[in-house]
C-alpha positions, -999 to 999 in steps of 0.1 A, spaced: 227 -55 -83 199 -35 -100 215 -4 -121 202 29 -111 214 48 -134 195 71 -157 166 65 -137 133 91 -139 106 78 -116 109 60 -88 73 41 -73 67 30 -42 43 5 -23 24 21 3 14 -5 33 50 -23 48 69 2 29 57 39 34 29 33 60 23 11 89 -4 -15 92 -22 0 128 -49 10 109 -59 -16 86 -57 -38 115 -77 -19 139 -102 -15 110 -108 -55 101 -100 -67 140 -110 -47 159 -139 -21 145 -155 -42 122 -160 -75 148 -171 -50 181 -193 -35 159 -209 -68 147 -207 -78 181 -226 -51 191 -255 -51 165 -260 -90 170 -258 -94 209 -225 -117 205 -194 -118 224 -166 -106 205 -148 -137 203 -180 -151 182 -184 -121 165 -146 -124 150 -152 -165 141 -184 -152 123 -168 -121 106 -134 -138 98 -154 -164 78 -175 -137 55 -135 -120 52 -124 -155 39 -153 -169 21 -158 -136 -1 -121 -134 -6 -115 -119 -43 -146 -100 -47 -139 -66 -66 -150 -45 -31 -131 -70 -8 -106 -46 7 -137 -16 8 -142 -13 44 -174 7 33 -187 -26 15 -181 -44 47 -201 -14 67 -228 -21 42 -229 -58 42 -228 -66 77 -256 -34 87 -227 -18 109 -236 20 103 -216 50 89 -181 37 79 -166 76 79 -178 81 113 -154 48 119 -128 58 101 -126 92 116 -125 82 151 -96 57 138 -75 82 119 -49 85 147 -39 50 138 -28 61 100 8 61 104 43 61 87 75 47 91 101 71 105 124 65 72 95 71 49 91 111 47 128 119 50 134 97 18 104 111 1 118 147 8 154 139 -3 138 124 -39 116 151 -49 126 172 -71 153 147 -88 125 119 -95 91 120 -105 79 104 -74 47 77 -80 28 56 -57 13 22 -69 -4 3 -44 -34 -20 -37 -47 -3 -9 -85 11 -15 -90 49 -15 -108 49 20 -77 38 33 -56 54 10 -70 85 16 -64 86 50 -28 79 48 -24 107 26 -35 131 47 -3 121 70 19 147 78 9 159 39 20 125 23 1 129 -5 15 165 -17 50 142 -25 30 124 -53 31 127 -89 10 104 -97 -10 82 -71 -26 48 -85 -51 29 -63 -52 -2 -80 -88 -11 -68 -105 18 -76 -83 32 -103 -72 -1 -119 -94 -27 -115 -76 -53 -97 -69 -65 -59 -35 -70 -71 -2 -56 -85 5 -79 -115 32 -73 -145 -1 -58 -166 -7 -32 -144 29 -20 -140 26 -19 -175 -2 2 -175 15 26 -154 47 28 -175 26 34 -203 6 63 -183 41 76 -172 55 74 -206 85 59 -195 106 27 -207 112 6 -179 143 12 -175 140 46 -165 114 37 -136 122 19 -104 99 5 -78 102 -5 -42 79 -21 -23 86 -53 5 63 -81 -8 84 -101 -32 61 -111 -60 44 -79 -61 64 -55 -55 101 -70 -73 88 -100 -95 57 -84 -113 74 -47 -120 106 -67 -136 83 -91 -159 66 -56 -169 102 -40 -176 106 -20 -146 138 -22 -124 130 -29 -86 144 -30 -49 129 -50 -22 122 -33 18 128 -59 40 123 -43 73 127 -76 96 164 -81 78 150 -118 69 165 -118 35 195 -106 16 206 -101 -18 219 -67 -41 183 -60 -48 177 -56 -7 171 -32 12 164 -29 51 152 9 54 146 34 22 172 60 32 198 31 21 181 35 -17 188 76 -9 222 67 -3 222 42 -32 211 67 -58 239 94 -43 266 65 -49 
């Protein structure tokens, strides 16, 4: 079991861990294919075959997750006015702001995740998510990469000026979020929400890491 002890930051993953995935989903659907559908005079069903197959044939380009270089690409207007009229759908796990609340204060409190800033900023603007935040790390637009790999919890620790030891992450994707922060040093708990896997380094909702740290 993962040592908590003498711990001073504590990171978390945003999407599956603090926030829900309504509005990402709704965004590359929904929005993005009626829009499409729209502009080009296609049923929507045609309109998602033709959009799904930009999504996976441009898969790794630096602006992939940018839903305003999608809005661009495809000619599909003003992506705030979209994103406004979706905000409703930025969301967060009932566990996530009571946890949050109980660590500040004790832990400088950091948020690492791969989400790009349109996005991002939208979920931090929920029910004042972002005011919890030390330090908030985009890793798109702030770091350069699509993904969270051992280098760029590295990074971090070195921005932090931490040893790893003294910072823990949780997240609930498995490479990213356990595998890659250990390689870099870090120590690391995995959310499973859907109770699908088990271990000492497992976790099913993030007041049990509250509870963990009070132990």
């Amino acid at each position: 079991m993962t040592n908590l002890d003498d711990l001073q930051a504590i990171s978390f993953d945003l999407d599956g861990t603090l926030a829900t995935a309504e509005l990402d989903d709704a965004v590359w659907f929904d929005e993005i294919p009626a829009r499409y559908a729209a502009r080009r005079g296609l049923a929507l069903a045609e309109s998602r075959e033709l959009v799904f197959a930009d999504y996976r044939a441009l898969r790794g380009h630096p602006r992939w997750t940018d839903m305003g270089f999608w809005f661009e690409r495809l000619e599909l207007g003003d992506w705030r006015e979209a994103a406004e009229g979706l905000r409703h759908l930025a969301r967060l796990y009932p566990d996530a702001l009571p946890t949050l609340h109980a660590l500040r204060g004790r832990y400088r409190l950091v948020l690492i995740t791969q989400a790009e800033r349109k996005f991002l900023d939208l979920k931090l603007a929920v029910e004042g998510l972002g005011g919890y935040f030390d330090a908030v790390y985009a890793t798109p637009n702030d770091l350069g990469s699509l993904t969270k790999d051992a280098a760029i919890y590295g990074r971090v620790l070195a921005a932090l000026g931490l040893a790893g030891a003294q910072a823990l992450h949780v997240g609930d994707h498995p490479q990213q979020d356990v595998e890659a922060p250990r390689q870099a040093g870090w120590r690391a708990l995995l959310l499973d929400r859907a109770g699908s896997r088990q271990g000492p380094d497992v976790i099913r909702d993030l007041r049990e890491l509250v509870a963990r740290l009070a132990a």
